[in-house]
Structure formats: C-alpha cells, structure tokens
C-alpha positions, -999 to +999 in steps of 0.1 A: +434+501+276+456+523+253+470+503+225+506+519+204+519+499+178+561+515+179+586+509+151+610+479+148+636+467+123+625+505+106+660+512+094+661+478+073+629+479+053+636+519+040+627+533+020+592+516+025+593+534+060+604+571+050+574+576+045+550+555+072+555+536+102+565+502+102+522+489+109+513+503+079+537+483+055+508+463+038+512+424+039+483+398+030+455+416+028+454+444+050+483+464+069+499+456+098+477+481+121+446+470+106+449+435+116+456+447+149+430+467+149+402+440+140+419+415+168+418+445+199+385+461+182+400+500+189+423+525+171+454+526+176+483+553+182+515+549+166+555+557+183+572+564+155+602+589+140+592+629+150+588+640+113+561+614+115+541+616+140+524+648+128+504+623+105+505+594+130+505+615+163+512+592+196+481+589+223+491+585+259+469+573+285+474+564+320+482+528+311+493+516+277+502+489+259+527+494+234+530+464+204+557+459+180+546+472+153+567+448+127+547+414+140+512+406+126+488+393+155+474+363+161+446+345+184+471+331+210+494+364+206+470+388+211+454+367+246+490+368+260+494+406+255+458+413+270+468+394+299+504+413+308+508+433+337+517+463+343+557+472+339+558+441+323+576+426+283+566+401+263+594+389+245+607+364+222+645+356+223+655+393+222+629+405+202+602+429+224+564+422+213+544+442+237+547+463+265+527+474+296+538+505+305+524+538+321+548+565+305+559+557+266+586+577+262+603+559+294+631+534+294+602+505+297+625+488+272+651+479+300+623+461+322+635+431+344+600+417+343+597+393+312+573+372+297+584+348+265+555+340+241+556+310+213+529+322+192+558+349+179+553+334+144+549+360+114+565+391+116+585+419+087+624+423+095+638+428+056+624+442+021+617+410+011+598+394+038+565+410+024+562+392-006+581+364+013+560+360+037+527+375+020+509+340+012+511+326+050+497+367+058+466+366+029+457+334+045+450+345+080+436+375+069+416+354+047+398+336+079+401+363+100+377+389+076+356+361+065+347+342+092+315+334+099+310+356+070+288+348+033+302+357+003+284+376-024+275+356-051+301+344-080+288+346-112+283+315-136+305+333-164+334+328-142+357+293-142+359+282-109+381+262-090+377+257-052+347+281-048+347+277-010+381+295-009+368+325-028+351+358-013+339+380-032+327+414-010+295+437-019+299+453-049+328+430-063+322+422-102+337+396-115+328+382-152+345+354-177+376+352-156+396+320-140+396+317-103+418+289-097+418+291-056+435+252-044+470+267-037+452+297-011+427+317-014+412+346-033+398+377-015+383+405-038+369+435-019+346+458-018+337+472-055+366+456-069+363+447-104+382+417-126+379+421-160+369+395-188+396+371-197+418+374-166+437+343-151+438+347-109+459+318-088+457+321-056+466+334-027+451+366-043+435+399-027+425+423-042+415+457-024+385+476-022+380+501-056+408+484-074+407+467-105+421+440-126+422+450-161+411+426-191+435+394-200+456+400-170+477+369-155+480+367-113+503+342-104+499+341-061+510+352-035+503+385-045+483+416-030+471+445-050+456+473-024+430+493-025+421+518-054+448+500-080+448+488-115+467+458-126+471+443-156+500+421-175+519+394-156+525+397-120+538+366-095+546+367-059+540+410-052+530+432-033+509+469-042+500+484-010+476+507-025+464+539-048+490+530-076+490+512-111+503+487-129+477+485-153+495+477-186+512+446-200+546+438-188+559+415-156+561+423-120+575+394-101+587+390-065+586+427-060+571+455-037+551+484-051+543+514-026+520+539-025+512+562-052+536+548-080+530+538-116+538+515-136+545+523-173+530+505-198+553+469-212+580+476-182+593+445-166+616+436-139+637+406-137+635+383-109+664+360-112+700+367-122+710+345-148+740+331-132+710+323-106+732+335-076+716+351-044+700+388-054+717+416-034+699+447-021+703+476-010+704+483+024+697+524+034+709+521+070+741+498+064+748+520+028+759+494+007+741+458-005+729+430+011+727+393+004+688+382+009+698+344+000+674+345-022+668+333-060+643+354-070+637+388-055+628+419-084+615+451-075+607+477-046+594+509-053+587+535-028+563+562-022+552+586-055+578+567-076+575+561-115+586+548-144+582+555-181+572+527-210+594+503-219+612+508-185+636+474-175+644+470-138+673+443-131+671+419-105+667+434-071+665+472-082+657+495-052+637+526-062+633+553-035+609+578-029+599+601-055+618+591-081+613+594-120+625+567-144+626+564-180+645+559-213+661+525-228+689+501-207+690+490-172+692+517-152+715+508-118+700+487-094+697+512-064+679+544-078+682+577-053+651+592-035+642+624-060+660+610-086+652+618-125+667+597-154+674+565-161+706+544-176+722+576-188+723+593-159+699+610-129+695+646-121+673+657-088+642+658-093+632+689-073+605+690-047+585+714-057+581+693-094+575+663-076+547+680-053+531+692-085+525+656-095+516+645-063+488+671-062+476+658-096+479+626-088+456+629-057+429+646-075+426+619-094+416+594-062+395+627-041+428+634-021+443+659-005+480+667-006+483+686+023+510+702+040+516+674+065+522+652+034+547+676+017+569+675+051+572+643+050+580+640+015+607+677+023+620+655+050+629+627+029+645+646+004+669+662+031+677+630+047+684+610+011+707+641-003+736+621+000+724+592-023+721+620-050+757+628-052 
C-alpha cells in the first residue's frame, strides 16, 4: 500500500507551515510523519501546496491511502485505517482521517462511504496546540521508541528521580545534572549531551546531536530537536530542530522553528499582566485571535532571529526570515522578511537572508540548495503585504 499524509488546518498554524507540510510540525518527540512512519514501517509521500512539493514531491500508486497529516497515530487508529476499503473515509465528526482512494488528486473527499473512528484523540489545529498538547505527544512517543528497548546506562554523577522513566540513547552523555522524571518522562537521543549543573523536569526530549548547555533549567513539557543548543530557562516549548537557544534568558510556552536563534539574555513573556486570554495572530483570517489561554509566549518561524537583550511580549508571532534587535517590545506580530525591532522594520531582502542561510548551513554539513531558496522566494511573495 501507498501511504500520503495531505495537509489539514494548514492555513491556521502559518507561518509554521510556509515552509513544510503540516506532518513535519514537530510535537513530542519526533514529527508528525515520523510517527507515522514507525507505526506503517514505510515512507511516506506528502499532498501538499505546489511550491512544496518540489521538496516533498507526491507518490501515486494504484491504490493509496491518504492520512491527515495534522493527527498523530495511534495503535487502534492506525488498525482501523489498515483495514478501510477501497473508496472508502474514516472520519470523525467532520474531520477526514484517512482515505482509500485510487487517484489523489480526485474528489475522494466527497465519498458517501464513511467510517467514524473513536481513537481520533491527539491531533494539531492552532499555533498553540504543540506545546499544548506536547506532554500527552512526548509520552507516546516515549513508549512507542522505547519499548521493549534498554537504555544506555545513566551515570552515578547524575541525581536521579524515577530512573525507569529515563532513556538515555547510544552516545548520550549526561554528567552532574538533575533528572527529575515523576511528572513524564525524559528521552535524550542519540549523542545528545547535558551539561554539568543542569536542572531537567520532565516530560523532556531532547534530539539527537543537541545539547544542553551548563546550569540550564527545563521546566516540562518541552522538546528541543535535533542538532540544538539550549541553555537558560525554558518551560512548556517546543524547538523542532537545527536552531539555538543556547544562552541565558526564558522561553516559555512558545514554539521555535527551524533554523532560528536565540540571542543571548532574550526573554519572552508568557502571561499578560492583567492575566487576560493571549491573542494571536492569525495569517489566513489577517487579524488576532483569542486562544483562551493564560499563558502562550512565542512562535518563531523558519531562519528567524533575534539580537541580545531581545524582549518578545506575550503571544508575539515572528514569521519567516525575519531579523530582530535593539531595546523595547517590538509589536507582537513581526512580518516574514522583516528587519528591526521597536523602532521600526525595513525588508530584509532575499538575497541577504539567503547569505545567512548558506552560512548557517555550513555550520550543521547542509546544503542550501535551490529547492530551499524557492520556498523561502515563495514566502517572501506571498507575505509582501504584511510588510507594508
């Protein structure tokens, strides 16, 4: 069988998805296609926006299935989408969460043959359900790589608390730190490092290559991808991978991309101080949002920055590619290609932002190719009017 994961609820978590398809939005400790991946035990294809696809092209067979790619699997999920025949939904109230279909760019969205699942349990509609939703995510990803599993050995140096809730992978260091893992559990992967003198609370992952940097304080549930550096405060976030945030300062309740850093003693707040529910910005409806929540901070996208000293109010929305620095609060929805800070923005052109990029991959053995600078051209066209 021939297994697509297509985009849902796309337009409402931008500008996370400018620059990916909704599966690989990170939440737990591995992305959305990869936990699909592990369950059906084959690659995937992905039905996503055309600017895309050259970097996620689709794969058609004679029969596919297609999966919403905006719902995280599960045992009992993934058994009722193996089992659906052909021309037929599953479906949950209105919400489509597989398909059997022989042609995928056919109307088999209209089908009159239905099939409603309960096991439709964890799934990302808003911004905020990542770090929302991220410690109910780390723990089944938690059982689902370890299972059956040993963990390398943890090192007496360590404080430990709950050591059958910790796994460390091969090549994970870990020396005079605090594992504290009753409230979830702690996942470090494969040559991760944490420093002397950190504090860790679950649920914690930390990806493969990455590193927590001496003294640092993780408040769960929070995620730090592979090939990152964290350091400072950070409670209840999110860094999907290959950026930094490896200097004093807080990050709380916020979402970090790919590709972004950090400056050194920035903070975000997380909590207004009238404690009313944080707005955000929403790209598709053009104007903020209620989330109902209390505490929401930050959400970065793709190859943004920020300078020392940076302050981010509660619920600031960064977009792609942009540059921030200087003293104040800048506003709390900062454009895609944007360059400034409380004082004002200029664009910040393409081709300057592309010279960073390539930098900036070096660094990690990457290559920014052409298919990633028409993506990144793409966004900057669609986003021009948020510059104005």
């Amino acid at each position: 069988m021939n297994y697509i994961l297509f985009d849902d609820h796309r337009n409402n978590l931008l500008p996370l998805t400018s620059t990916r398809p909704v599966c690989d939005i990170r939440i737990g400790i591995l992305t959305i296609r990869e936990k699909w991946e592990l369950y059906l035990k084959t690659n995937t294809s992905t039905l996503t926006e055309d600017y895309l696809s050259i970097k996620h092209p689709l794969k058609v067979a004679k029969q596919n299935i297609l999966i919403n790619g905006s719902v995280c699997p599960n045992k009992n999920l993934v058994k009722e989408i193996l089992s659906l025949k052909s021309g037929a939904l599953l479906v949950s109230d209105d919400t489509i969460i597989a398909a059997n279909t022989s042609d995928p760019n056919s109307d088999w969205r209209s089908s009159d043959t239905k099939q409603e699942t309960k096991y439709f349990s964890l799934y990302v509609e808003r911004l905020w359900d990542i770090f929302q939703k991220n410690g109910l995510a780390i723990d089944a990803d938690f059982h689902l790589l370890t299972d059956g599993r040993k963990s390398e050995k943890i090192r007496k140096t360590n404080q430990v608390t709950n050591p059958q809730n910790i796994f460390l992978e091969k090549g994970a260091k870990v020396e005079f730190a605090t594992l504290n893992a009753t409230l979830g559990p702690i996942y470090i992967g494969k040559d991760a490092e944490i420093m002397e003198g950190s504090l860790i609370r679950g649920p914690f992952s930390l990806g493969e290559h990455s590193q927590v940097k001496m003294g640092a304080k993780i408040y769960g549930p929070t995620t730090v991808g592979p090939e990152s550096k964290v350091g400072g405060e950070i409670n209840n976030s999110v860094i999907f991978g290959y950026s930094n945030k490896a200097h004093d300062g807080f990050l709380g309740n916020s979402v970090i991309a790919e590709w972004c850093n950090i400056g050194a003693d920035s903070n975000n707040s997380n909590l207004k101080n009238n404690y009313a529910p944080v707005r955000l910005w929403n790209y598709h409806l053009e104007k903020f949002e209620t989330t109902g929540l209390t505490f929401c901070g930050l959400i970065m996208a793709d190859h943004s920055k920020c300078g020392i000293n940076t302050m981010f109010n509660t619920g600031t929305v960064v977009g792609v590619s942009a540059n921030i620095f200087g003293p104040g609060f800048p506003r709390n929805f900062i454009a895609d290609f944007s360059w400034g800070g409380s004082g004002g923005f200029t664009t910040y052109l393409p081709k300057d932002a592309f010279a960073t990029a390539q930098k900036v991959y070096e660094r990690r053995n990457k290559k920014f190719d052409e298919v990633e600078q028409d993506i990144l051209k793409r966004v900057f066209d669609m986003t021009e009017k948020h510059r104005k």
